[in-house]
Structures are given as C-alpha cells and as structure tokens.
BADRENFI-403523 format. One line per 8 residues: number of its first residue (from 1); their letters; for each residue z, x, y of N, C-alpha, C. Coordinates in Angstrom, 1 decimal. Layout:
<recs>
NUM> a> Z/X/Y/Z/X/Y/Z/X/Y | ...
</recs>
This chain:
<recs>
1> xxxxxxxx> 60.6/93.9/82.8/59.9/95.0/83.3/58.5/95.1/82.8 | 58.4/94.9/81.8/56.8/94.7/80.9/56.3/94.3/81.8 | 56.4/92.9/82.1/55.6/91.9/82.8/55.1/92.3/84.4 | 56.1/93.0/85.0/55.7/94.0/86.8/54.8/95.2/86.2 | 54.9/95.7/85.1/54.1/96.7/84.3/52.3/96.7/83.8 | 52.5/95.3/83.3/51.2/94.4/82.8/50.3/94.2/83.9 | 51.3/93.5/85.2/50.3/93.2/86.7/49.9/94.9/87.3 | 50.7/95.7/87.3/50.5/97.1/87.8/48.8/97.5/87.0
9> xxxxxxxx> 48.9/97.2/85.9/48.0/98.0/84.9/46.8/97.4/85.5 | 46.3/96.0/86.2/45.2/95.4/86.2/44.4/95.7/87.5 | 46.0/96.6/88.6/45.5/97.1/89.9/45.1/98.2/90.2 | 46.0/98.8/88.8/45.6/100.3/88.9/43.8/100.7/88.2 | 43.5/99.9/87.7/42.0/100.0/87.2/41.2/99.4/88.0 | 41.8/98.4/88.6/41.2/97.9/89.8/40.6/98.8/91.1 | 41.8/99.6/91.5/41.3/100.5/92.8/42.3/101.8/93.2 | 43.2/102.1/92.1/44.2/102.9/92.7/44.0/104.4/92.0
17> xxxxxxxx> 42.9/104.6/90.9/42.2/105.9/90.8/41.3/106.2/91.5 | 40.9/105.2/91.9/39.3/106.0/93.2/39.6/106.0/94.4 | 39.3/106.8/94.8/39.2/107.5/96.3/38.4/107.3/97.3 | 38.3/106.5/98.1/36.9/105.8/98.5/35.9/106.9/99.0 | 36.7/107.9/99.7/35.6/108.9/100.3/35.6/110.3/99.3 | 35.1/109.8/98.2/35.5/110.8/96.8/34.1/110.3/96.7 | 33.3/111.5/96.3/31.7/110.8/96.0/31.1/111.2/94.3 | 32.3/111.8/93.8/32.1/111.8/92.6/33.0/111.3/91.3
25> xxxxxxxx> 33.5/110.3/91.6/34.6/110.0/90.7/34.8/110.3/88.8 | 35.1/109.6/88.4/36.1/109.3/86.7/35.2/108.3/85.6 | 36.2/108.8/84.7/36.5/108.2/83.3/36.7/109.1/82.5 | 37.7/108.7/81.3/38.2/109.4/80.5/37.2/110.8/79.5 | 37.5/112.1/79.4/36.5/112.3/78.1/37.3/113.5/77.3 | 37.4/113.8/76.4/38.1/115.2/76.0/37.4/116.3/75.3 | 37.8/117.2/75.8/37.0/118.4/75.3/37.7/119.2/74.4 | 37.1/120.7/74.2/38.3/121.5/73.9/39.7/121.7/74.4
33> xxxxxxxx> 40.3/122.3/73.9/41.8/122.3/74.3/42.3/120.9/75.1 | 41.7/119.7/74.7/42.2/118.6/75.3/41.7/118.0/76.5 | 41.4/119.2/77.2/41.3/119.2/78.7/40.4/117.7/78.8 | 40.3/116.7/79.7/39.5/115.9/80.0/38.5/116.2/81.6 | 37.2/115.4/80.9/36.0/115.3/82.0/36.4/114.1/82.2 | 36.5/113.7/83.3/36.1/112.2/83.6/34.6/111.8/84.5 | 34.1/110.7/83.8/32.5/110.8/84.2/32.9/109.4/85.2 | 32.1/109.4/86.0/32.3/108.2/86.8/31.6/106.7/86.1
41> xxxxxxxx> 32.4/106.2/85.6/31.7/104.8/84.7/33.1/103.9/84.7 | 32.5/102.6/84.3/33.4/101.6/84.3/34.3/101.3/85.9 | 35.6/101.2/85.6/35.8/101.1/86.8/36.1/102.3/87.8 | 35.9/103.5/87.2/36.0/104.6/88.1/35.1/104.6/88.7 | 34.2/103.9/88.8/32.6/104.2/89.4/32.6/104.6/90.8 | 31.9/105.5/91.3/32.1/105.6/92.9/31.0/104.9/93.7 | 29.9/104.4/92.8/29.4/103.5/93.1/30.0/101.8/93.2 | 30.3/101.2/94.6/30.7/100.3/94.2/29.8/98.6/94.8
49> xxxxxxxx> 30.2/98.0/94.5/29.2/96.4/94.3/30.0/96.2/95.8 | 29.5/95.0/96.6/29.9/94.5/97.8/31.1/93.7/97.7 | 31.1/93.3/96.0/32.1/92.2/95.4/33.4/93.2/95.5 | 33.4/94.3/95.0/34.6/95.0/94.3/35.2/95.5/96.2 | 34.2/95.7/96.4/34.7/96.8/97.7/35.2/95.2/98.6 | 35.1/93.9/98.2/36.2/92.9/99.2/37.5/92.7/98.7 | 37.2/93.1/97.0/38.2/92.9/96.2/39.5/93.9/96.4 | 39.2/95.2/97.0/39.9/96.1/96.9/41.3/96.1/98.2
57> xxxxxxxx> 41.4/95.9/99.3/42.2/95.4/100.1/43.1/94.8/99.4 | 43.3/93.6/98.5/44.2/92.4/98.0/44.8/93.5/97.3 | 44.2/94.4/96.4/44.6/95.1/95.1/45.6/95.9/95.7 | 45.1/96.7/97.0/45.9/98.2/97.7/47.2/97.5/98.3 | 46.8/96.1/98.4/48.2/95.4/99.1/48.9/95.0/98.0 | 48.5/94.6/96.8/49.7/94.5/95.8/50.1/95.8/95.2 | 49.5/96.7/94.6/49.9/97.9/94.4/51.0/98.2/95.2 | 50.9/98.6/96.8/52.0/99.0/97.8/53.3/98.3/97.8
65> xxxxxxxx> 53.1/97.2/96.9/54.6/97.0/96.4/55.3/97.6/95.8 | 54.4/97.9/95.0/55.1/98.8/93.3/56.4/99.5/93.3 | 56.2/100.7/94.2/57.5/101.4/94.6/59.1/100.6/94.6 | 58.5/99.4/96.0/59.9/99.0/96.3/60.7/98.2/94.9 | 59.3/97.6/94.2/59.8/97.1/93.0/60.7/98.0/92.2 | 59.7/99.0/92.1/60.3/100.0/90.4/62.1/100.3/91.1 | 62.2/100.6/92.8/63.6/100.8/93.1/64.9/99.7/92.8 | 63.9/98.7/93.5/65.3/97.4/92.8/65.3/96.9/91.4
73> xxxxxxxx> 64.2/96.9/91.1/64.3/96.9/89.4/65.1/97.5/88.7 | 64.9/98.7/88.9/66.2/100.0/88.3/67.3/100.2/88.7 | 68.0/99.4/89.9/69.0/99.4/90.1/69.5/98.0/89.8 | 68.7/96.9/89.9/69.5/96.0/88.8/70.3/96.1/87.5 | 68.9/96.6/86.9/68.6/97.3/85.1/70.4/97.9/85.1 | 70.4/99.1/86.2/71.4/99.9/85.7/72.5/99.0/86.3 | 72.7/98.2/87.1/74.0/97.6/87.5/74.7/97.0/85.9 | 74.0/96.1/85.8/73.9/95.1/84.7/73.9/96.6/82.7
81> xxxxxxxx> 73.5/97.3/83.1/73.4/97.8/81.9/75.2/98.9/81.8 | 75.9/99.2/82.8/77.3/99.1/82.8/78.1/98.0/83.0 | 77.9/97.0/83.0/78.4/95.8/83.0/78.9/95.4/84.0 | 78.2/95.6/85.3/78.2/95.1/86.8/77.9/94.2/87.2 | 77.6/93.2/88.1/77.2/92.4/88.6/76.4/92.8/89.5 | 75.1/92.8/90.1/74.4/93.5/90.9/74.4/93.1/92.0 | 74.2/93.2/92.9/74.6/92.3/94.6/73.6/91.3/94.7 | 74.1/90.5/95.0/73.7/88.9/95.4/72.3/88.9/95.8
89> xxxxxxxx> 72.6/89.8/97.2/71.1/90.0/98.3/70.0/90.8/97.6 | 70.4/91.7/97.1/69.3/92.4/96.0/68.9/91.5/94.8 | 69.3/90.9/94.0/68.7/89.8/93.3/68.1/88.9/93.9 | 68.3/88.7/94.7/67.3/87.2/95.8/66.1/88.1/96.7 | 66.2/89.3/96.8/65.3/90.3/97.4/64.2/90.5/95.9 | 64.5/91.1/95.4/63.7/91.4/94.0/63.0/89.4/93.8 | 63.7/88.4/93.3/63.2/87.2/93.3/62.2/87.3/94.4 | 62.8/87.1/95.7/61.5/86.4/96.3/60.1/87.4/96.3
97> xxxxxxxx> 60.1/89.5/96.0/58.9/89.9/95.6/58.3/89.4/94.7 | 58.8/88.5/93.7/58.6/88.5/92.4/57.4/87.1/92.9 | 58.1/86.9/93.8/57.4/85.3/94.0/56.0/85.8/95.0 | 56.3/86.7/95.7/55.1/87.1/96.6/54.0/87.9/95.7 | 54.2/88.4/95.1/53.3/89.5/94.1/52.8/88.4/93.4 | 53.3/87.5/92.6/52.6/86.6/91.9/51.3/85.4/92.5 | 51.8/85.6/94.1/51.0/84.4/94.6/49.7/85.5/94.9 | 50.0/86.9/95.6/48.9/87.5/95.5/48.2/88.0/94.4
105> xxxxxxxx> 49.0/88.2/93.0/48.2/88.0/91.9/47.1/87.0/91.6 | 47.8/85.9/91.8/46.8/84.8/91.6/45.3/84.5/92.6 | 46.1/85.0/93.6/44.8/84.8/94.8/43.9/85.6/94.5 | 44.1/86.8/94.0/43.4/88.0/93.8/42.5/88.0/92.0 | 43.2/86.9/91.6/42.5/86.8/89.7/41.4/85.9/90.4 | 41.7/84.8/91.3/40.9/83.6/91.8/40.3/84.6/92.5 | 39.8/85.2/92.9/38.8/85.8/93.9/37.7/86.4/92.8 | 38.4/87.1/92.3/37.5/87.7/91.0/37.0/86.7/90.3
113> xxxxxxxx> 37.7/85.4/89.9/36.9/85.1/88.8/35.6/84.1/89.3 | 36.1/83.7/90.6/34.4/83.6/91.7/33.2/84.7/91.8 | 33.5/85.7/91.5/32.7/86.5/91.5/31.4/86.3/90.2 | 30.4/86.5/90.9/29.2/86.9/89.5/28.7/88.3/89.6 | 29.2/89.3/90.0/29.2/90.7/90.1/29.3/91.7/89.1 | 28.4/92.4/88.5/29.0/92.8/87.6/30.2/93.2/87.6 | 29.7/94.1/88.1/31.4/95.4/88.5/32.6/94.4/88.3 | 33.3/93.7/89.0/33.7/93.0/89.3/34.3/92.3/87.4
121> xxxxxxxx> 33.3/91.7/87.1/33.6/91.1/85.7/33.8/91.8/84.8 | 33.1/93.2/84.8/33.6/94.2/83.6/35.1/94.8/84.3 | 35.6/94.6/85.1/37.4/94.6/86.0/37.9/93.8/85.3 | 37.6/92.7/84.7/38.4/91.4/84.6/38.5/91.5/83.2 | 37.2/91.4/82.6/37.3/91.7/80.6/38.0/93.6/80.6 | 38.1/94.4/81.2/39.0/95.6/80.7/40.0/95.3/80.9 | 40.7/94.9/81.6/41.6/94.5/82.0/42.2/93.5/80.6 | 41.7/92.4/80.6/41.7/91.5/79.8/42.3/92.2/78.1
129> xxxxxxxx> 41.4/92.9/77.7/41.6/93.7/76.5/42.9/94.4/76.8 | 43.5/95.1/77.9/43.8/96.2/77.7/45.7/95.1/77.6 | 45.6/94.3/78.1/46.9/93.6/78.7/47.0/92.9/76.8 | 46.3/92.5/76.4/46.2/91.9/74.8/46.6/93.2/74.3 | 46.6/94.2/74.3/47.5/95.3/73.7/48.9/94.9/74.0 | 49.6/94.9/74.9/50.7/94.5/75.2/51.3/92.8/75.3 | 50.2/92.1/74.2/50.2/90.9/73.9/50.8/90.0/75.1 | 50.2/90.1/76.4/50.1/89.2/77.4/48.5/89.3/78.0
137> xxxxxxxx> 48.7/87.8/79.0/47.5/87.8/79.5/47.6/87.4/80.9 | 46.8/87.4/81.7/46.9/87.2/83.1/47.8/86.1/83.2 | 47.4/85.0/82.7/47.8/83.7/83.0/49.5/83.8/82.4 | 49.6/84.7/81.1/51.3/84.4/80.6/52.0/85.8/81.5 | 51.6/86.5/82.3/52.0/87.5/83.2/52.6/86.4/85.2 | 51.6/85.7/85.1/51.8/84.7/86.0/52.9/84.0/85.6 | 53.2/83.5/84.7/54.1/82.4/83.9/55.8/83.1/83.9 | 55.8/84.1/83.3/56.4/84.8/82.9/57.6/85.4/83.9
145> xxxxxxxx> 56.8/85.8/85.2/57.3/87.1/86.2/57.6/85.5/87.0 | 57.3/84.3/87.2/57.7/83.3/88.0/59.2/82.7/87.5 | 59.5/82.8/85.9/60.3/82.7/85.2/61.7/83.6/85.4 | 60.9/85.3/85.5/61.8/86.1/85.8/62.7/86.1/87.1 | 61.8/85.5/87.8/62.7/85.6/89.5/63.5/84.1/89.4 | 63.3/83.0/88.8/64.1/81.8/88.6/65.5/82.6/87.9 | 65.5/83.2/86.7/66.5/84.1/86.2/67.5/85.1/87.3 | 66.3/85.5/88.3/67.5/86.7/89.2/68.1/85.8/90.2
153> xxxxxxxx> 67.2/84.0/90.5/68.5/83.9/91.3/69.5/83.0/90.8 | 69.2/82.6/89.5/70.5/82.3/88.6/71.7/83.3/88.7 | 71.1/84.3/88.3/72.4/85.2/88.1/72.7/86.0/89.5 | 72.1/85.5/90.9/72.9/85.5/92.1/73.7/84.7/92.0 | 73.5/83.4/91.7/74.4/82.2/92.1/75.3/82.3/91.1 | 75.0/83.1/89.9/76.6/83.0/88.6/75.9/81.9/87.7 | 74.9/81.6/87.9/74.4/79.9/86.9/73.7/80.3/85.7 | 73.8/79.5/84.7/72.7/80.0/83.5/71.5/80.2/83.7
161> xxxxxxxx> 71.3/81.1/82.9/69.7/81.1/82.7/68.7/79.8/82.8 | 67.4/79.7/83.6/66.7/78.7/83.0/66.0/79.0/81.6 | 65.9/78.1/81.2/65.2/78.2/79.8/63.4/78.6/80.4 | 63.0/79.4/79.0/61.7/79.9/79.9/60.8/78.8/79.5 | 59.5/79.3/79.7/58.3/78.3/79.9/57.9/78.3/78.7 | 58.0/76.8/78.3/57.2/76.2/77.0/55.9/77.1/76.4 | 55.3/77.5/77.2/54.1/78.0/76.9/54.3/79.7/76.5 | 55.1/80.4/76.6/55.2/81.9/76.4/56.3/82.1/75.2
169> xxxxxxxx> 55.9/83.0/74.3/55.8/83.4/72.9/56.5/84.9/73.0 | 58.0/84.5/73.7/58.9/85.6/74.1/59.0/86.6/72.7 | 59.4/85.9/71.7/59.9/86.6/70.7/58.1/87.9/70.4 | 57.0/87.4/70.8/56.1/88.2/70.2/55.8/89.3/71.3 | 56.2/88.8/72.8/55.9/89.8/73.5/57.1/90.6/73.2 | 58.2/90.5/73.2/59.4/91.6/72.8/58.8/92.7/71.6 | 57.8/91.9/70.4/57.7/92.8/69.3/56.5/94.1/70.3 | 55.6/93.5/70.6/54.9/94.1/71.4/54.8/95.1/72.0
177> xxxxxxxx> 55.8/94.9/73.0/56.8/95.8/74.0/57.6/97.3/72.8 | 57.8/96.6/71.7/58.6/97.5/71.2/57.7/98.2/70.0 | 56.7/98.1/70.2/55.6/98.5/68.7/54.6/99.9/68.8 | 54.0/99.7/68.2/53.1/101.0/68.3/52.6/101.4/69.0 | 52.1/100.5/70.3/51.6/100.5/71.7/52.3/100.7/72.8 | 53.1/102.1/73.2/53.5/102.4/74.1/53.3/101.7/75.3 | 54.5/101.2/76.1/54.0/100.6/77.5/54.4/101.7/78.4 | 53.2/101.9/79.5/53.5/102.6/80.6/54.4/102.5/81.3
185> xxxxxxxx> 54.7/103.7/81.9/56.0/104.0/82.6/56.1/103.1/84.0 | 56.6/102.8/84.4/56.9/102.3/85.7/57.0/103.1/86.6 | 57.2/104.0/86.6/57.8/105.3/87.8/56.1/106.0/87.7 | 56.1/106.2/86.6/55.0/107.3/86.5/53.4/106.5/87.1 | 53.4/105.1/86.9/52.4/104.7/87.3/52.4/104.4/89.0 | 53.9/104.8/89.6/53.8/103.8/91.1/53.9/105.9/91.7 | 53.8/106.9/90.8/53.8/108.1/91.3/52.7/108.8/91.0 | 51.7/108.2/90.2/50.6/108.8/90.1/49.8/109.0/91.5
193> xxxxxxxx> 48.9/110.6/91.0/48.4/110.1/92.4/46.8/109.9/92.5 | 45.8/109.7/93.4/45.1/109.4/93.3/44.1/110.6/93.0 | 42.7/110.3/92.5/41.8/111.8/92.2/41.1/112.0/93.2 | 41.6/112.6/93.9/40.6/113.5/95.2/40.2/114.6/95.0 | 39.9/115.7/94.2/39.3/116.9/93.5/38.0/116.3/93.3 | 37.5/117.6/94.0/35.6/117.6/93.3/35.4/117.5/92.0 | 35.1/116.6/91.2/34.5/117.3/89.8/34.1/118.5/89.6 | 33.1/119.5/90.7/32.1/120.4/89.7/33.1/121.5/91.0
201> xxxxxxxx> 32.0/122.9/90.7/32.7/123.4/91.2/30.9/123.9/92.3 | 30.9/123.6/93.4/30.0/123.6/94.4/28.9/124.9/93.9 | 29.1/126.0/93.4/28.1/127.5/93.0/27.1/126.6/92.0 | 28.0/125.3/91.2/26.8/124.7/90.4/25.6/124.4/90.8 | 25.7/124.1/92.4/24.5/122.8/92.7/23.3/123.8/93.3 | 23.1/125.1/93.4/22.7/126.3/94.1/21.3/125.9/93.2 | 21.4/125.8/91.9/20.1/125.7/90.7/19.5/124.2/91.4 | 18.5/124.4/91.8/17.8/123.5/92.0/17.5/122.1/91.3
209> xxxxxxxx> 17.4/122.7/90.0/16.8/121.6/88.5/18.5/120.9/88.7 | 19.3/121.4/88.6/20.6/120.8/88.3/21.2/119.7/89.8 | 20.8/119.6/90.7/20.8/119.6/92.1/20.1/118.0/91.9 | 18.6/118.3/91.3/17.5/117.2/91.3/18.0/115.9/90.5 | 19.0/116.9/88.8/19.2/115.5/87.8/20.3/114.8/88.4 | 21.1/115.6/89.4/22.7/114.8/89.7/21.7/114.1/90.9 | 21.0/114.2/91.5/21.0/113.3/93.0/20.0/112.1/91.9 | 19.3/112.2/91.0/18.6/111.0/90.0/19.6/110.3/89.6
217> xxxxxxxx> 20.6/111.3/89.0/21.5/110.0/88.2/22.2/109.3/88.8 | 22.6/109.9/89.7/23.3/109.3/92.0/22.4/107.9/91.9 | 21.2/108.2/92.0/20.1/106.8/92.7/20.0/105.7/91.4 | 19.8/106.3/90.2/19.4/105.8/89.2/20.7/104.4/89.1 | 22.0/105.1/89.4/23.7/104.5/89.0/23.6/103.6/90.0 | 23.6/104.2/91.1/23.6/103.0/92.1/22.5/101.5/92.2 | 21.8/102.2/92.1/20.8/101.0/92.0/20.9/99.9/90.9 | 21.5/100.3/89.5/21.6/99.8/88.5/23.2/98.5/89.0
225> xxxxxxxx> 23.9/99.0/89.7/25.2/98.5/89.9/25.2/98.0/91.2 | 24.0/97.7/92.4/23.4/96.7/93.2/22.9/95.8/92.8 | 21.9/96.1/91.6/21.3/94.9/90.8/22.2/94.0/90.1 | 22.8/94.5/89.6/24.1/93.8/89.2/25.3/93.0/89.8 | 24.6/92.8/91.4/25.5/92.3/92.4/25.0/90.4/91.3 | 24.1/90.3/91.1/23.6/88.9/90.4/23.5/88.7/89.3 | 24.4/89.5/88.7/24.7/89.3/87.3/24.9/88.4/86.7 | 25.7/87.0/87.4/26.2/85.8/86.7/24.9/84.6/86.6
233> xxxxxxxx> 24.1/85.0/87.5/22.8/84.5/87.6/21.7/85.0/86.6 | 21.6/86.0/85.8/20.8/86.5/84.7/20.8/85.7/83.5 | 19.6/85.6/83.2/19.6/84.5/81.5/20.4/85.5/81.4 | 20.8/84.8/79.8/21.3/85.5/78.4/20.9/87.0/77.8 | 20.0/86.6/77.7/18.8/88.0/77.1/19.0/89.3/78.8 | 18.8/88.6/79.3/19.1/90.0/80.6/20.1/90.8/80.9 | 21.4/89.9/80.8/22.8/89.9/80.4/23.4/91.5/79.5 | 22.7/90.7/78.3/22.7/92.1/77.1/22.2/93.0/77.5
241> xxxxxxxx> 20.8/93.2/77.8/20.1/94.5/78.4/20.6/94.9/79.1 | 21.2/94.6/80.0/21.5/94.9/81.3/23.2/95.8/81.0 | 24.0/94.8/80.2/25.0/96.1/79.5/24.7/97.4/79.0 | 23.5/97.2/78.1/23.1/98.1/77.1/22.4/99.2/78.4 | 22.0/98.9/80.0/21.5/99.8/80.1/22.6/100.8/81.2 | 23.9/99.6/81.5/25.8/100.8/81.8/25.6/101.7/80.8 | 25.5/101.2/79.6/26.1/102.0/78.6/25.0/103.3/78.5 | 23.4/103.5/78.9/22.8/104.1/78.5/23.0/104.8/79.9
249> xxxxxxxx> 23.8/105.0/81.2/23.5/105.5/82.4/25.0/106.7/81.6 | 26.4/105.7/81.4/27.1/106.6/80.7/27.0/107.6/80.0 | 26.1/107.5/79.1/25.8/108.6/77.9/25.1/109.6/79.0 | 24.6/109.7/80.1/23.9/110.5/80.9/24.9/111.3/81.5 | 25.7/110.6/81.7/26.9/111.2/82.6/27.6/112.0/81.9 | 27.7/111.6/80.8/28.4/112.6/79.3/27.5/113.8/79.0 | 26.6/113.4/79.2/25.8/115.0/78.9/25.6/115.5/80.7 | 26.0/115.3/81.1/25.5/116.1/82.6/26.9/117.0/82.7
257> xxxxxxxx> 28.4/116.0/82.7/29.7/116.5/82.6/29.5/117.3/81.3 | 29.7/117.6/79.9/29.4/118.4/79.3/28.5/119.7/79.6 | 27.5/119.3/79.9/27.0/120.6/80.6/27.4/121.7/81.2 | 28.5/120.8/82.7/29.2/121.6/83.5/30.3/122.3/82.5 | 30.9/121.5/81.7/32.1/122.5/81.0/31.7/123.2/80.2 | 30.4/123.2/80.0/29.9/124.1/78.6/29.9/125.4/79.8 | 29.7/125.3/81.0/29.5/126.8/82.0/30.4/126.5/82.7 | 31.5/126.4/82.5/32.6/126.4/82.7/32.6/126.1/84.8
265> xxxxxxxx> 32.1/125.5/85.1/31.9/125.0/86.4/32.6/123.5/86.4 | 33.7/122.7/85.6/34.5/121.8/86.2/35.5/122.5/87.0 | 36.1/121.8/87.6/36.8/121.9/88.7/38.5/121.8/88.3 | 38.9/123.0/87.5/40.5/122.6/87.5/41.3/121.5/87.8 | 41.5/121.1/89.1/42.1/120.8/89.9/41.8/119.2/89.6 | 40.4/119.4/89.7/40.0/117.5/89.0/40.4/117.5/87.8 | 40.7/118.4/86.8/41.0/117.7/85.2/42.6/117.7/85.8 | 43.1/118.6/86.3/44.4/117.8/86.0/44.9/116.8/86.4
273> xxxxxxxx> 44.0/116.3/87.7/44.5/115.2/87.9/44.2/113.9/87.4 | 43.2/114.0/86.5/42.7/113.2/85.6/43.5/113.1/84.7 | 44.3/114.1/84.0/45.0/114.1/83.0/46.1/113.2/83.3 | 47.0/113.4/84.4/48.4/113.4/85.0/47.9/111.6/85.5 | 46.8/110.9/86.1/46.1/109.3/86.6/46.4/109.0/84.4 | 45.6/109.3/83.8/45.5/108.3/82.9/46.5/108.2/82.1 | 47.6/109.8/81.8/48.5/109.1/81.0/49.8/109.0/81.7 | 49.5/108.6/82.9/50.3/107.6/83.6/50.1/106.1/82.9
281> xxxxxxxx> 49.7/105.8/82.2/49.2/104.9/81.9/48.7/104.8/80.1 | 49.4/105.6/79.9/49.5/106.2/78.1/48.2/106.0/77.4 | 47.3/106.8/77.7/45.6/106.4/77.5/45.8/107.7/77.3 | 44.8/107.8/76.5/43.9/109.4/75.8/42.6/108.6/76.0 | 41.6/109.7/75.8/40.0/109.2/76.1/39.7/108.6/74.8 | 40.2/108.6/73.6/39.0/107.2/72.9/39.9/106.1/73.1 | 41.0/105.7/73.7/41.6/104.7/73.8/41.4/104.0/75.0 | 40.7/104.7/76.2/40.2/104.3/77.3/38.6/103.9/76.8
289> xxxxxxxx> 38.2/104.8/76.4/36.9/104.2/75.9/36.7/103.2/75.0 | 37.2/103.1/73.8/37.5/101.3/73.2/38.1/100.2/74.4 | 38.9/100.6/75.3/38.8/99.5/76.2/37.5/99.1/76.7 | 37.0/100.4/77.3/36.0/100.2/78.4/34.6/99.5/77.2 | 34.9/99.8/76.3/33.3/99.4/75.2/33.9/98.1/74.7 | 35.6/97.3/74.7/35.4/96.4/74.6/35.1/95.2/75.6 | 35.4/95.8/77.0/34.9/94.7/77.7/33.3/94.5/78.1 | 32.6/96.0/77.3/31.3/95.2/77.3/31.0/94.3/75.8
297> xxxxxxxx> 31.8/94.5/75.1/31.5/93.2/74.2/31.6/92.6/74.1 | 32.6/92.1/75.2/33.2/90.3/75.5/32.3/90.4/76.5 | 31.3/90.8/77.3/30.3/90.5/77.9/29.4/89.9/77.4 | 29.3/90.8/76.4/27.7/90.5/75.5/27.9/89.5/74.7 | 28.8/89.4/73.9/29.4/87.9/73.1/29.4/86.4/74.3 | 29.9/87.1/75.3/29.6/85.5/75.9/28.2/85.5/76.7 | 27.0/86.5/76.5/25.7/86.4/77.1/25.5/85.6/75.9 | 25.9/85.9/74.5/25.0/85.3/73.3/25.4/83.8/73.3
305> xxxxxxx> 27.0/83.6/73.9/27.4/82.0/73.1/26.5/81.2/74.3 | 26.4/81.8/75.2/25.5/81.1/76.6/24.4/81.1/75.9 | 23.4/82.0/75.4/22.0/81.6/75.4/22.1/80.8/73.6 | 23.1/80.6/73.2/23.4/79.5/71.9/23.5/78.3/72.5 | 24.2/78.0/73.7/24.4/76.8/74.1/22.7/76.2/74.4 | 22.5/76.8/75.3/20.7/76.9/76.1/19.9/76.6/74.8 | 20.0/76.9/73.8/18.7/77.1/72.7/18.7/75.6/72.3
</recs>
C-alpha cells in the first residue's frame, strides 16, 4: 500500500490542490492558533508554465484512479487479513491497474524529465525529497508496484510468491513505512478535496494601495515563472539567481498573506480547506516548507556541480 501511496503523493503536488480557475492559490504557513495561510508558491502556484499546464492532464488521469484503487486494495487487505482468499477476478483486476498506473507513471516521469521548465523541475526535486522520506524513489516505486501485481496474480492462481527485484531494499522500506515519518492516508488523500475558496475576503481590495501591491506581485510572479519556461538553458550562475529570486517573490507573498490575517480579512473557508488538502498528506507548514526549500537546493547544488564541470 506504501508504494500506490508514494505514486499518489507525486500527483497530488503535481495538480490535485490547484484549481485551475482559482486565481489565487496555496502553500503551507501557520499562524496563531494554528490556523494556516497558504501563499501561492512552489507547486501551488496559480501561475502556471506552458510545460506544467501539458503535464497536468496525465497527472488528473492517474490520480482518477486513486479511488478505485483504495476500494480493491482494502478489500483485498481485509479478505486476506481474516484469513480469506480474495476472489480471483479482483486480484487480476487490482494487478492489471497496478500495471496501467505504472505505465502512466512512467510516461508521465519521462515527460517531465524532458522538460527544462522551471516549474516543472522544482515538481520533480519536491517530490523527489519528499518520497526519500518514506525511503523510496520514483524509479524503486516503479520497481516495486510492478512486483506487487506479479504477487496478486500469484496468489489468484494459488502459486508462490515471485521473489522481488534484486534491486529494492524491502527490509528498509518496511523500517520506513513504520518509523517516525507517518505515511499518508490512502482514503484521506483520494477524499481530499480540492481548494476553491478565495484566499482574502473581497472588502480587502476596496483600499486602493492594497489592490495596486497584489496586482504587482500578480505581474511580478508571473513573469518570473514565464521566464523560467528556459530554465534548463541558463548558465550556472543564472540558475542560482534565478532560485534565489522564487525564494525572494515567496517572502512577498508571506508578508502580503500576513498582512491579510493581521486584519483579520482571510477567508475561513480557504484556511480550512488548506488545513483538511495538506494533512491529508501529514504535512504541517515547516515540513512542507523544508520540502519545498529542499528542492531548491538540489537545484542549486546541481547549478554549482554544472558550472564545476564548465570551469
């Protein structure tokens, strides 16, 4: 189940918090009494690249599995966990999803990793980090979940197990699975629902000055994350700046959202559904935010080993 959990996690950051016709989206932040802002950064961005917005179709089509998964999954689970035998056609049903999700997995990692888009690459390294928490990776989630449907139709046909793949380090994902790092729910992630609440609450934008800095930081975001459509094309040195100046649009977005809650003009309705999207997915905001600041590191670490090679 980890492993249908692991692939969930990479679609759900992918495209299954944003709302396309949501014009002010997310990211994690906490305030008093808990409550979270979410600012639109990383991959909540509502600004999106030409790369992400091809990418997103594959993602909404694997996601829309999810459901029928988490159903036959749990009725296997529980057949088998009274000491049943689970029906034949439902094991070879579950196997062959197992085998379709994986192929669109793969098509969908290979699309991305063609990309030189920002957006797009900081999808792939958050993702990256966050699956290393639960000590897998794209490629041993691939491996793994192709392994697991060889196993369901062994145990349609009554036959042993196959032995798994040489390459996966069962005994450490098991520790993993069972360690300090809670893994997301399966139910809770295929029932979350999407954030369609305004952030603010509309009496805010009446002040002119306040009206002027959101439609700047609107043009300023966007433009920054168009430019970025040629990101894989940037020396080294551009690379860096060009993270450092995500990271300097975010801190804008944190004082604009602060603002609003300091005058108490967020939007109820958006924090809770911010709350109810992330820990669907057992995130609090500095643990969303160490993801999201580690995949700009693995950016910037590989802008440096690039301009090491070059020198």
């Amino acid at each position: 189940m980890i492993l249908l959990i692991s692939l969930l996690i990479f679609v759900e950051f992918g495209c299954y918090a944003f709302h396309p016709t949501h014009e002010k989206a997310i990211i994690q932040r906490e305030c008093r009494n808990t409550a979270l802002n979410l600012t639109p950064i990383g991959p909540f961005c509502h600004f999106r690249s030409s790369a992400s917005v091809e990418a997103e179709p594959k993602m909404e089509e694997l996601y829309e599995q999810a459901p029928d998964f988490a159903t036959d999954m749990a009725k296997v689970q529980s057949d088998m966990q009274i000491g049943g035998q689970p029906d034949k056609a439902l094991l070879f049903r579950v196997a062959d999803g197992i085998d379709q999700a994986v192929d669109q997995w793969e098509t969908l990692l290979a699309q991305l990793k063609s990309s030189g888009d920002f957006q797009t690459i900081e999808y792939r390294k958050l993702v990256d980090v966050h699956l290393s928490k639960h000590g897998v990776t794209p490629t041993s989630i691939s491996s793994m979940m192709r392994w697991q449907g060889r196993c369901m139709r062994a145990l349609a046909l009554n036959s042993p197990p196959p032995m798994p793949p040489t390459d996966l380090d069962l005994a450490s994902m098991m520790n993993n699975a069972g360690g300090k790092e809670s893994t997301p729910s399966l139910n809770r992630m295929t029932n979350a629902q999407k954030i369609t609440s305004c952030p603010f609450n509309e009496s805010a934008f009446k002040n002119e000055a306040i009206r002027d800095e959101f439609e700047k930081l609107c043009r300023d975001h966007n433009e920054l994350i168009e430019s970025g459509a040629k990101y894989s094309e940037f020396d080294p040195k551009d690379k860096i700046i060009f993270v450092g100046q995500i990271e300097e649009i975010e801190d804008r977005w944190d004082i604009f959202y602060t603002r609003f809650s300091l005058m108490d003009e967020l939007n109820p309705d958006f924090v809770e559904q911010c709350n109810d999207f992330l820990e669907s997915m057992n995130l609090n905001e500095k643990e969303y935010r160490k993801l999201l600041k580690g995949a700009h590191i693995a950016m910037q670490k590989n802008a440096e080993r690039e301009e090491e090679y070059y020198s």
